[in-house]
C-alpha positions in Angstrom: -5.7 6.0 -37.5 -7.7 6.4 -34.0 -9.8 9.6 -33.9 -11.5 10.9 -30.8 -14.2 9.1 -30.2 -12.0 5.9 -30.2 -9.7 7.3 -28.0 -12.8 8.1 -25.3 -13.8 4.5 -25.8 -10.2 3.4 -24.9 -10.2 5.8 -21.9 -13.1 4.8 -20.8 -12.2 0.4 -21.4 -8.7 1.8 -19.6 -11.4 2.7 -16.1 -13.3 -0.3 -16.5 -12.4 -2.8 -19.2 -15.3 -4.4 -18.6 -18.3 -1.7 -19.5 -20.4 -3.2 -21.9 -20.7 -1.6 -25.3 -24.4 -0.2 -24.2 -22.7 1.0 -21.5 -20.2 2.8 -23.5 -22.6 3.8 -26.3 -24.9 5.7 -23.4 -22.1 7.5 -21.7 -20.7 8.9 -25.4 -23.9 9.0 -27.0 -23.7 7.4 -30.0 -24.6 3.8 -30.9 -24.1 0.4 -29.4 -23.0 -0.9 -33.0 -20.7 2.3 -33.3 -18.8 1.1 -30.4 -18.9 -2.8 -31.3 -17.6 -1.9 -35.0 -14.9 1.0 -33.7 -13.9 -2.3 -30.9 -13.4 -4.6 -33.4 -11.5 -2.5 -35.8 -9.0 -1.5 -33.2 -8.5 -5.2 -32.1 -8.2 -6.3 -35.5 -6.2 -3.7 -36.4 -4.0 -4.5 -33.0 -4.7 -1.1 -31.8 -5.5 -2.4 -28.7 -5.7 -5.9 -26.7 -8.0 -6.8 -23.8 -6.2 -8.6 -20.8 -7.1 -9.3 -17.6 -4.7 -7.5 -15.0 -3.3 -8.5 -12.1 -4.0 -6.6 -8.9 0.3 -6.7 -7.7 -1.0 -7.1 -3.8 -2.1 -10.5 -4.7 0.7 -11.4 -7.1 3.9 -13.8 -5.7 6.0 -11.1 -7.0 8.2 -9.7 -3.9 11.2 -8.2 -6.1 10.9 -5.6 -8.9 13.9 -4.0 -10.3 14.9 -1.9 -13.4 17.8 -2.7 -14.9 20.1 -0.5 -16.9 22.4 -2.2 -19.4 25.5 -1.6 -21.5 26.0 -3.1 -24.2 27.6 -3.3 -27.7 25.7 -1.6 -30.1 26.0 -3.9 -32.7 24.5 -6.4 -31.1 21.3 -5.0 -29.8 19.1 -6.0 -31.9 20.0 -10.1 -31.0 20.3 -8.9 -27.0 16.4 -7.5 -27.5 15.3 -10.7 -29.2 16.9 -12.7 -25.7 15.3 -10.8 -23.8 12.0 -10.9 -25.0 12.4 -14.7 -24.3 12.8 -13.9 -20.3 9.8 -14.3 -19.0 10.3 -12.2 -15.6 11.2 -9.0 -18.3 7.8 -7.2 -18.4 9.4 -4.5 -20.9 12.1 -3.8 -22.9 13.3 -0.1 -24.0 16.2 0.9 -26.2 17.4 4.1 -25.2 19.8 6.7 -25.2 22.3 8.4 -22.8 23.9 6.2 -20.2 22.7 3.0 -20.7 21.8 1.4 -24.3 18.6 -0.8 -22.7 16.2 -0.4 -19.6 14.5 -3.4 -18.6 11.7 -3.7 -15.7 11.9 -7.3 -14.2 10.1 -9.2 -11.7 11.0 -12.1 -9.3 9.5 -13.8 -6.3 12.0 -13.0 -4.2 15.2 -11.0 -3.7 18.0 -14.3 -4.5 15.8 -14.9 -7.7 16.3 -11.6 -8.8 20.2 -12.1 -8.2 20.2 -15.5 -9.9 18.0 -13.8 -12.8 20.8 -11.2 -13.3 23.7 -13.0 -13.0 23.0 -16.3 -14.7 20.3 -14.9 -17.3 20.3 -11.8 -18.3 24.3 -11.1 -17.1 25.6 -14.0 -19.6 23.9 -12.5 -22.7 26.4 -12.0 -25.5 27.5 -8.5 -25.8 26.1 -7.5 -22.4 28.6 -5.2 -21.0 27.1 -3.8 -18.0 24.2 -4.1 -15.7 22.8 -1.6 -13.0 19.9 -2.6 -10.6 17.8 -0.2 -9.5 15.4 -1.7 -7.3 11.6 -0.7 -6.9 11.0 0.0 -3.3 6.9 0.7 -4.3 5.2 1.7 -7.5 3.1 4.7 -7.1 1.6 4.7 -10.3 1.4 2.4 -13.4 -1.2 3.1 -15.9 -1.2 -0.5 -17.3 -1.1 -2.6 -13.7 -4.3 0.2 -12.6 -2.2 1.7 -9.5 
C-alpha cells in the first residue's frame, strides 16, 4: 500500500521523471536513501514503471480514434486478450452502458485506421459492433504530458 510520501514522490517523477533522488529527497525533506528504498519498492512491487514518453508532435501518428464496440458478452474476455495483441490499441476498457469495450487506437494515417478497423479489429470473433470516434486534438493526457 502507497502512503503519502510515495504518492508526492510519484507526483513529483509524473513533472519530471528524471529528478534525481537527491533532488527529490531536498524538495520532501527526508532522505536520499528514503526515496531510493520507497523507488525500488514501488517498482518491484509494480506500483509504478519508468518509460520514456513520446512528445505526439514528433510522433508519425496522424490518426487517433476511440472505438466503441459491441460485442457478446461471453466472449469478452478472449476479444480483450486479441486486442491486447494490436499493437496500434494503446488501451483497452471494459465498460458499461452502450458499448461493452472502448478502445483508443492510433495509426499513421486516416486509410490505416480504416484498414485497422475493418480487417483487424472488425473480424474479431464475437465483435458485433464498432463506432469510431475520431480525436480531432487531445487537450489533456496525464500519461503522454499534454
Amino acid at each position: 500500500m502507497i502512503d503519502d510520501l510515495d504518492n508526492q514522490i510519484i507526483e513529483i517523477l509524473s513533472i519530471d521523471g528524471r529528478m534525481s533522488n537527491a533532488a527529490i529527497a531536498r524538495n520532501l525533506g527526508v532522505s536520499e536513501g528514503t526515496v531510493r528504498r520507497r523507488l525500488n519498492i514501488m517498482k518491484e512491487q509494480g506500483i509504478i514503471d519508468v518509460k520514456v514518453i513520446l512528445n505526439p508532435a514528433y510522433s508519425d501518428v496522424e490518426s487517433e480514434a476511440i472505438v466503441g464496440m459491441k460485442v457478446r458478452i461471453a466472449s469478452i474476455r478472449q476479444i480483450v486478450f486479441e486486442l491486447e495483441q494490436i499493437e496500434e490499441i494503446r488501451w483497452i476498457n471494459i465498460t458499461s452502458g452502450s458499448f461493452d469495450i472502448f478502445v483508443n487506437v492510433v495509426a499513421k494515417s486516416l486509410p490505416d485506421l480504416l484498414s485497422l478497423l475493418q480487417n483487424r479489429i472488425g473480424k474479431i470473433d464475437g465483435v458485433d459492433r464498432l463506432e469510431t470516434f475520431t480525436t480531432m486534438e487531445v487537450s489533456k493526457d496525464r500519461y503522454r504530458g499534454i
